[in-house]
C-alpha positions, 0 to 999 in steps of 0.5 A: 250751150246751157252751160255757157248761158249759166256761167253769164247769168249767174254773175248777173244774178248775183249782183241783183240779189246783192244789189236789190236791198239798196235798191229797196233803199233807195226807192223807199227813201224817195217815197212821201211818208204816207206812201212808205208801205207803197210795194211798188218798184218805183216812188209814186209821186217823187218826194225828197222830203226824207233827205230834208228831214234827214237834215234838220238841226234837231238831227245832228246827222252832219256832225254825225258824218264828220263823227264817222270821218275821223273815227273810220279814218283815224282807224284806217291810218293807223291799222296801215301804219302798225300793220305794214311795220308787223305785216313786213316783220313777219315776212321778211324778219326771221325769229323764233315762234313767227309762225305762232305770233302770226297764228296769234295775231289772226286768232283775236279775230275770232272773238265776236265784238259783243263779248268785248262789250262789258270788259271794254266799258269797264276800262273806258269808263275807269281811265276817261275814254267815255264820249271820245273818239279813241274809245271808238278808235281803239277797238276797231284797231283791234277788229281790222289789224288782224285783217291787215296783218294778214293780208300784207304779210301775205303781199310781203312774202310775194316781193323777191328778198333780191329787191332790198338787197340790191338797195342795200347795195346801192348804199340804202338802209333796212328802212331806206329800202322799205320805204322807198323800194318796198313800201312802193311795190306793196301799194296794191296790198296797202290800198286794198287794206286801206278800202277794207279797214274803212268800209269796216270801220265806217259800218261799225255800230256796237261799239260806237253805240256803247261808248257814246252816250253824248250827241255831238259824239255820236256817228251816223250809224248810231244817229240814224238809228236813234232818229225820232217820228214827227211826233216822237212816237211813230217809226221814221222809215223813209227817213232813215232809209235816206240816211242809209243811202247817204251812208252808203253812196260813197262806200259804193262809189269809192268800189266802184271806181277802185274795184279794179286795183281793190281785186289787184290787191286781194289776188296778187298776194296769193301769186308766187 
């Protein structure tokens, strides 16, 4: 009986603890400014005067979400495009050293962004890239393939050698029956990595932080945390607070309404 009763609620626990710092957000975000230290559970009076703030000219935070846009789905596009052909090589093709070139490939994963910094900055700074958005796009490339190539080569591997065979036969080429047999049958793996690499891509802030010194490069990460008080000195909590929330809704709704197929996707690869 209590066993049972502890297998229903630990999943209920486990989603307000997750759940309880947006909810802080969110609650925070609807408080007046003079009521932004307030500890109760519920805004008292409601106010929406953060999310007008978060909108004034001076800001800069709509050209900073359409920033994000390109920069998280530039990211994502390409990290399916390079990461299905690598991720497919590896699984299907057979060469010497595959194993190592996939142990290689997931060990770059490793190194913390924050010591790619300074060599990054140097080389942006020689070739022109400062203030541009494949200065930006370029490194998240570098965090999110290896995630990719991993989970897809995993996907690959579970789809039977039969499938292109029988493509072959049927008068297709190697990459007729890639995309038109394979690629479809892949497309739970590939839509979960796609949801991946944006939410990734979306929430990076050191590199978009360090490469970008002008305004109108700027992302919402990195505008929200550089929002100034009504007099240029005092902290914009609520402000920012709605900012995040902004952020972070269409994170939440594109899970929500996806979940199911994003589970499909991480789950599946590992079946045999």
């Amino acid at each position: 009986m209590i066993r049972r009763w502890a297998d229903r609620l630990s999943p209920v626990l486990v989603a307000l603890f997750c759940l309880a710092p947006f909810y802080w957000m969110v609650v925070s975000s609807l408080r007046r400014t003079n009521d932004i230290l307030d500890m109760s559970l519920l805004p008292s009076p409601f106010s929406l005067e953060n999310y007008r703030a978060v909108f004034q000219p001076g800001n800069g935070f709509v050209r900073a979400l359409g920033n994000s846009v390109v920069v998280a789905g530039t990211t994502t596009v390409l990290t399916l495009v390079v990461g299905t052909t690598a991720a497919y090589a590896l699984a299907r093709l057979r060469f010497r050293f595959k194993r190592t070139v996939l142990a290689l490939v997931v060990s770059t994963s490793m190194f913390p962004g924050s010591l790619l910094i300074v060599p990054l900055l140097r080389l942006f700074t020689d070739i022109g890239w400062i203030n541009s958005y494949q200065a930006m796009v370029v490194p998240n490339l570098s965090f999110a393939l290896p995630l990719a190539v991993w989970n897809l080569t995993a996907f690959f591997r579970r789809l039977p050698f039969e499938l292109e065979q029988a493509a072959m036969v049927d008068g297709c080429t190697a990459g007729q029956a890639f995309r038109k047999v394979i690629l479809p049958l892949a497309a739970p793996g590939v839509f979960t990595t796609a949801i991946i690499t944006f939410v990734v891509a979306w929430n990076e802030y050191l590199i978009a932080v360090s490469m970008v010194n002008e305004q109108s490069m700027k992302t919402a990460n990195v505008i929200v945390s550089q929002f100034t008080g009504q007099h240029g000195y005092d902290q914009p909590f609520g402000t920012q607070m709605a900012a995040g929330v902004i952020v972070t809704v269409p994170l939440v709704l594109v899970v929500l309404a996806f979940q199911r197929r994003i589970v499909a996707g991480l789950t599946s690869g590992g079946l045999k």
